[in-house]
N, C-alpha and C positions, 0 to 999 in steps of 0.2 A: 423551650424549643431547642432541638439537637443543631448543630451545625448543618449537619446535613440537610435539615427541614429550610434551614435559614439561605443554603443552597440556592435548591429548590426556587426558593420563594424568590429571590435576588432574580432569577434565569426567567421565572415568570413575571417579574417585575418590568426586567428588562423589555420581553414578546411584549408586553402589555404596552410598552414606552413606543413600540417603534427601532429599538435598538438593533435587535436580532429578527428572525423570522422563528426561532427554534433553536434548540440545543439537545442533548444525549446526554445524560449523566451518566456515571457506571461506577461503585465503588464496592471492592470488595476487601474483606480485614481475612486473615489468615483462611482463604478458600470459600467465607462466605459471602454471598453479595450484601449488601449493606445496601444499595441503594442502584436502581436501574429502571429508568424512566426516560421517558420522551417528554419535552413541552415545545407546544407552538407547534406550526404548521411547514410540511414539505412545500419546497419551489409551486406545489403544484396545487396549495390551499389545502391539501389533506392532513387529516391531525397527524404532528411526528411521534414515532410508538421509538419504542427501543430496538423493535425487530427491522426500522428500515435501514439501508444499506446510505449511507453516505460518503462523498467523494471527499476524498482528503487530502486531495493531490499531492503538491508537494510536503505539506505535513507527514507520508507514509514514509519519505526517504529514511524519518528520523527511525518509526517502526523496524523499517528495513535492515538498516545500516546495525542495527542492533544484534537482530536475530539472525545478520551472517554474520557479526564478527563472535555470538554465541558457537555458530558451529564451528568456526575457523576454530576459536579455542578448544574446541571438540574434536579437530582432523576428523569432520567430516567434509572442509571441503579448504582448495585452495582459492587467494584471492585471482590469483590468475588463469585458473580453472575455467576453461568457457563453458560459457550458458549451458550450451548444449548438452552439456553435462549433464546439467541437473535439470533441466527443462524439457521435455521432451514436444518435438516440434518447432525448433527452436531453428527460423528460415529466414527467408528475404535476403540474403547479402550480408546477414547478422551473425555466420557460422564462427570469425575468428573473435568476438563479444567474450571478452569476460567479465567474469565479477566484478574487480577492480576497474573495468571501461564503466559498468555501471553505475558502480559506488561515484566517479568522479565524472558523470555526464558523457564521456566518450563514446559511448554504445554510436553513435555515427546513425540514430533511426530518429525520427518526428513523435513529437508527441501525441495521442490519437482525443481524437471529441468524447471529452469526458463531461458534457452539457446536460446530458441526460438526471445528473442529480440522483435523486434514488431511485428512477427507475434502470440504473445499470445494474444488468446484468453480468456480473464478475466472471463468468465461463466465459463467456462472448467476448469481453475486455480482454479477457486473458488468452484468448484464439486471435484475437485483431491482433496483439504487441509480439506474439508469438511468431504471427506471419509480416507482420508488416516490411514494405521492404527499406534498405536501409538507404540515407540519403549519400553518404559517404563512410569509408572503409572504418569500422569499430579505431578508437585510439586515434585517429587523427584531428578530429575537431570535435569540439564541444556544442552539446545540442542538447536542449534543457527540456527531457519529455515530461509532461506532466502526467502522464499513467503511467511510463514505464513499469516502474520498479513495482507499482502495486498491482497491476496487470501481469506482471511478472508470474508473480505469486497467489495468484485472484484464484489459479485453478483449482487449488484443493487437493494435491499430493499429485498432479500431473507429472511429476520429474522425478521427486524425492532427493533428499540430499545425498545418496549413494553411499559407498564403504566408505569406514574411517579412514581417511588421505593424515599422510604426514605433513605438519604443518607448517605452511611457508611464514612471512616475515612483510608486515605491511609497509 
């Protein structure tokens, strides 16, 4: 039995036990997948496939925080840069938001009902945090959205990261 099967079996041990309701695996070795499967059941009793969308709320910051500071080391974008920039639609009271208010909670907006589990629809996610209005002015107080930053980015090349910017200094 491969590791990977042993995986597997562990994640389905667990569904079995009561532990979890489900999990997602995903592995892939130099571009190929290795392993990509669903076990156990969505919030909503439906079998989980690998093609459903689940919320990973605050776990996305870690996603996040990655692939801007990839682009920052790319000067494709700065950390001070506002959203707006790269987001197109980027409203509510949230116009002076930058990157860096994001990265550090300050974006000054609510976190939005991210309940839904897999039946969120990530365009829609990403139009709510887009418009939402903000509770106070970006940079002044700390406000712990739970979709922000993957609502953010939910849209699928809504903004784009724009020309290569010279790069600022975290």
């Amino acid at each position: 039995m491969s590791r990977l099967d042993r995986a597997v079996d562990v994640v389905r041990q667990q569904v079995a036990d009561g532990q979890q309701r489900g999990a997602q695996l995903y592995v892939s070795l130099k571009g190929e997948t290795m392993l990509d499967v669903g076990i156990g059941t969505t919030h909503t009793g439906a079998p989980l496939t690998p093609h459903h969308l689940l919320p990973w709320l605050g776990c996305t910051r870690l996603l996040v925080t990655v692939a801007v500071m990839q682009l920052w080391e790319r000067d494709r974008l700065l950390l001070d840069d506002e959203v707006r920039v790269h987001v197109s639609g980027w409203a509510g009271g949230k116009q002076a938001c930058t990157i860096r208010h994001l990265l550090t909670h300050l974006g000054g907006f609510p976190g939005l009902d991210t309940s839904g589990g897999d039946e969120i629809d990530p365009h829609e996610l990403s139009r709510q945090v887009r418009e939402v209005e903000a509770e106070s002015p970006p940079g002044t107080r700390a406000v712990y959205p739970r979709s922000a930053a993957w609502g953010a980015g939910a849209g699928g090349g809504e903004g784009g990261a724009g020309p290569p910017r010279p790069r600022d200094h975290p």
